[in-house]
N, C-alpha and C positions, 0 to 999 in steps of 0.2 A: 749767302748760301742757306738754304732750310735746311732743320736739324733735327735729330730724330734721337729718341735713349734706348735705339735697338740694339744698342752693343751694349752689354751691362758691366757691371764696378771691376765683373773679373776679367774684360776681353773676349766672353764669351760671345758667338753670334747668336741672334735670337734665334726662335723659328719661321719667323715671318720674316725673312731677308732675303733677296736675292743670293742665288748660288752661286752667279758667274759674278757679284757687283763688290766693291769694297765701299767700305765706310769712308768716306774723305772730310775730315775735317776744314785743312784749306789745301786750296792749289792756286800756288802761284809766281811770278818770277823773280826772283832775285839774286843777290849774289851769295855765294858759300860763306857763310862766316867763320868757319873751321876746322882745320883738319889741313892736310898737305893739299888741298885744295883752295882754300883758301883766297877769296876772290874775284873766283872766275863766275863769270854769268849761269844761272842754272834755274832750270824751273822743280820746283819744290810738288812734292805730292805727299799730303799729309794724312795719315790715317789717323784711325781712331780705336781703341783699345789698346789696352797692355795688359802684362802681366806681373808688373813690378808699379810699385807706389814710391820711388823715390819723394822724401820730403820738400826736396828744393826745385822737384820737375817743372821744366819751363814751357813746356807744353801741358799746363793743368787740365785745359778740356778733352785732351786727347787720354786721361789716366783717367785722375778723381773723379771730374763730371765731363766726362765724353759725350760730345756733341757733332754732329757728322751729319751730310746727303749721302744714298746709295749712287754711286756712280758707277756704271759697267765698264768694260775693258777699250770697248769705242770710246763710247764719253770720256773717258780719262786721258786717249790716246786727240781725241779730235782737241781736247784741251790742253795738253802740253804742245801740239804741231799748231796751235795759232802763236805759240811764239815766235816768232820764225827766224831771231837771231839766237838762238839758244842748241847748243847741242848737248848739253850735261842737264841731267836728271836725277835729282837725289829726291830719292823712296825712304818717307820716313815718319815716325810716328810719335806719341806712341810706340809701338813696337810692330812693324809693318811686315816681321815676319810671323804674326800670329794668324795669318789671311792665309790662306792655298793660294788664293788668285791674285794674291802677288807676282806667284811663279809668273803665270800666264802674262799679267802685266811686264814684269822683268826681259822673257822671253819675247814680248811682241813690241819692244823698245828697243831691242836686240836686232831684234829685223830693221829694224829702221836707221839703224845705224848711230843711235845715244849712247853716249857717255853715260851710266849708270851707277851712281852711289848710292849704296843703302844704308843707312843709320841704324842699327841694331843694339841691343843690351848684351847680345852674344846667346842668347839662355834656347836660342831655336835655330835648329839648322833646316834649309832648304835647297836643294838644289836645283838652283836656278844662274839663269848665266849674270853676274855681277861685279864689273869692270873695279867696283873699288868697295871691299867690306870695312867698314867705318864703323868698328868695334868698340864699343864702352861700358867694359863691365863695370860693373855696379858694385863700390865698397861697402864695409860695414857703415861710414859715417854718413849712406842714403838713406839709413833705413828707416821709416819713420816710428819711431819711439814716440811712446803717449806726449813728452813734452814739444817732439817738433811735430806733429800729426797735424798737417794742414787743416784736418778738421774735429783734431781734438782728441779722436776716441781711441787711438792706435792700436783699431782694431787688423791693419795689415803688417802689423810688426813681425809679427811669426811665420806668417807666407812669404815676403820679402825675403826676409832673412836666410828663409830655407831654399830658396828658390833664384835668388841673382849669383849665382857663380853656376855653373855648367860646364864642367873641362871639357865633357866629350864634343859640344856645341861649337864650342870658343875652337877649339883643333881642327874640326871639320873645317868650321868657317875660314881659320889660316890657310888652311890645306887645299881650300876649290880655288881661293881669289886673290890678286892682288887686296892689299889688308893694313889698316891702320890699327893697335889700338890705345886707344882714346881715353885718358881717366880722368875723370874730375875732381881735381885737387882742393880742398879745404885747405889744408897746412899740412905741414912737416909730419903730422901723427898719420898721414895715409899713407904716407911711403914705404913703411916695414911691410903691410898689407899689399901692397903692389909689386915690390922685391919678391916678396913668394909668390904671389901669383904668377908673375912670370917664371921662376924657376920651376914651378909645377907644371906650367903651361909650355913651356921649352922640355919640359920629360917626356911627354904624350905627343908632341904636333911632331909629325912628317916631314916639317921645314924650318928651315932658320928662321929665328924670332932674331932680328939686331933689333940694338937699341932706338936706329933713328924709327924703326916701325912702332915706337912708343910715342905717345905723344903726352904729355900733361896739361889740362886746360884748366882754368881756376875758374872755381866754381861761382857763381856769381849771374842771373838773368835782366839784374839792371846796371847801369853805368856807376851807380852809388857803390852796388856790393860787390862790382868789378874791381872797384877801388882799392877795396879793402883785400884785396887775395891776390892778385895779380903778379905784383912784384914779387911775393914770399913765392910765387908758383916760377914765375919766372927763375930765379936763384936756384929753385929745387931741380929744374930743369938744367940748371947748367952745372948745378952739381953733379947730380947722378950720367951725366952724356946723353939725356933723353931730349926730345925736341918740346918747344912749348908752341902754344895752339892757340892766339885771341881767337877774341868771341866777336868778329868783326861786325857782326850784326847789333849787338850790344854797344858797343861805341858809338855806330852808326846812327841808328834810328831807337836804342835803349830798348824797353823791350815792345816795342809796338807790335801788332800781328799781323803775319802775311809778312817777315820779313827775314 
C-alpha cells in the first residue's frame, strides 16, 4: 500500500487531504485477537493518527511515524465486500475516532449489514451507529516518560498524560453501545488506578458498568513479552471478578503485520 506523512506526529489532518477519504494504514482479514470477541473471522480497517503516544503501542506507524494511503468511503467499502466470508468489521487505529468520516464509514457498514467494532482509547466521542465499543483507556504506566520514549526525547509526556482519561468520552461511549472496556495490564501496580476509574466512571455513565464489561489484557506485542505478563494478568483477572483478554494474534503469528 503507498504511504504518505499527511497525518502528522499529533493526528492532525493536513490541508492537502481528501475531505470525504481516511488515512488507512492496513486493511485486512483476519481473526479478532481480543476482546469478547475473540476469534471470530473479521476484516480489520486500520487508520492512521492519534492522539495518545502510549510507549508500548503496538501499532507504531499508525502514532510515532504514521504511515497510510487516502482511501474514500467506496474504496474502503469495495475493500472490506471482497471478503466475502466475513461479516464483522473492526475500525481501528491508531485512534479511528479522530476522523469525522469514520462516522460516514461506520453508518455505510450499518447499511450493509456488518458487524461493527471499533477500537478506541475512549478520549473521543462520536455518534455513529457501533455494534460493539471496544474501550481501552489508557493508564499512567502508557505514558511515555523520557526513559521509556520509543524515541528517546519524551517529548509527549505531558500531552499524554493530560489527555488519556476523558470521563465525559468514556460515559457517552458506554451510554450509545454495546461496550467492552479493555486495560492493559503491566502488573498488579495498575489495579488501584483501574478500581478508580471505574468507580468514577460508574458515577457519571447512565448505565451499569458490571464487572464482566471489564476486561484485563497483559500488555505484551510479542510472544516473548506475553510471557512475561500474562499469568500475573491472568490471576489479577480472577482476582478482582474481572474477565481476561489473550492477545490471540500475538500467539498466533507474534507480532507480524496485517494480523
Amino acid at each position: 500500500m503507498p504511504v504518505s506523512d499527511s497525518v502528522d506526529r499529533e493526528g492532525v489532518v493536513a490541508e492537502d487531504t481528501p475531505a470525504d477519504g481516511l488515512p488507512i494504514n492496513e486493511l485486512f482479514y483476519s481473526l479478532q485477537g481480543e476482546g469478547t470477541l475473540a476469534g471470530v473471522p473479521s476484516v480489520f480497517v486500520r487508520t492512521s493518527g492519534c492522539n495518545l503516544r502510549c510507549w508500548f503501542c503496538d501499532s507504531y506507524h499508525t502514532s510515532w511515524e504514521p504511515t497510510h494511503a487516502w482511501l474514500d468511503v467506496e474504496e474502503i467499502l469495495a475493500e472490506v465486500e471482497s471478503y466475502e466470508n466475513a461479516d464483522h468489521v473492526v475500525l481501528t487505529g491508531g485512534e479511528p475516532l479522530l476522523h469525522e468520516t469514520s462516522v460516514d464509514l461506520l453508518e455505510a457498514l450499518d447499511e450493509r449489514g456488518y458487524h461493527t467494532t471499533v477500537e478506541t482509547n475512549g478520549t473521543i466521542y462520536r455518534d455513529a451507529p457501533i455494534d460493539l465499543a471496544s474501550i481501552s483507556p489508557k493508564l499512567e504506566s502508557s505514558t511515555p516518560t523520557p526513559e521509556r520514549d520509543p524515541k528517546g526525547d519524551g517529548e509527549w509526556e505531558d500531552r499524554h498524560e493530560r489527555d488519556r482519561i476523558d470521563l465525559e468520552a468514556l460515559a457517552r461511549l458506554v451510554e450509545d453501545s454495546d461496550f467492552q472496556l479493555k486495560f492493559v495490564v503491566t502488573d498488579e501496580g495498575d489495579m488501584p488506578e483501574i478500581l478508580a476509574l471505574l468507580e468514577d466512571l460508574r458515577e457519571v455513565a447512565a448505565v451499569p458498568i458490571r464487572d464482566d464489561n471489564v476486561l484485563l489484557m497483559p500488555e505484551g506485542a510479542t510472544r516473548d513479552r506475553l510471557e512475561e505478563t500474562r499469568a500475573d494478568v491472568a490471576q489479577l483477572a480472577m482476582d478482582h471478578g474481572f474477565r481476561y483478554t489473550p492477545r490471540l494474534h500475538v500467539d498466533l503469528w507474534n507480532d507480524a503485520p496485517e494480523t
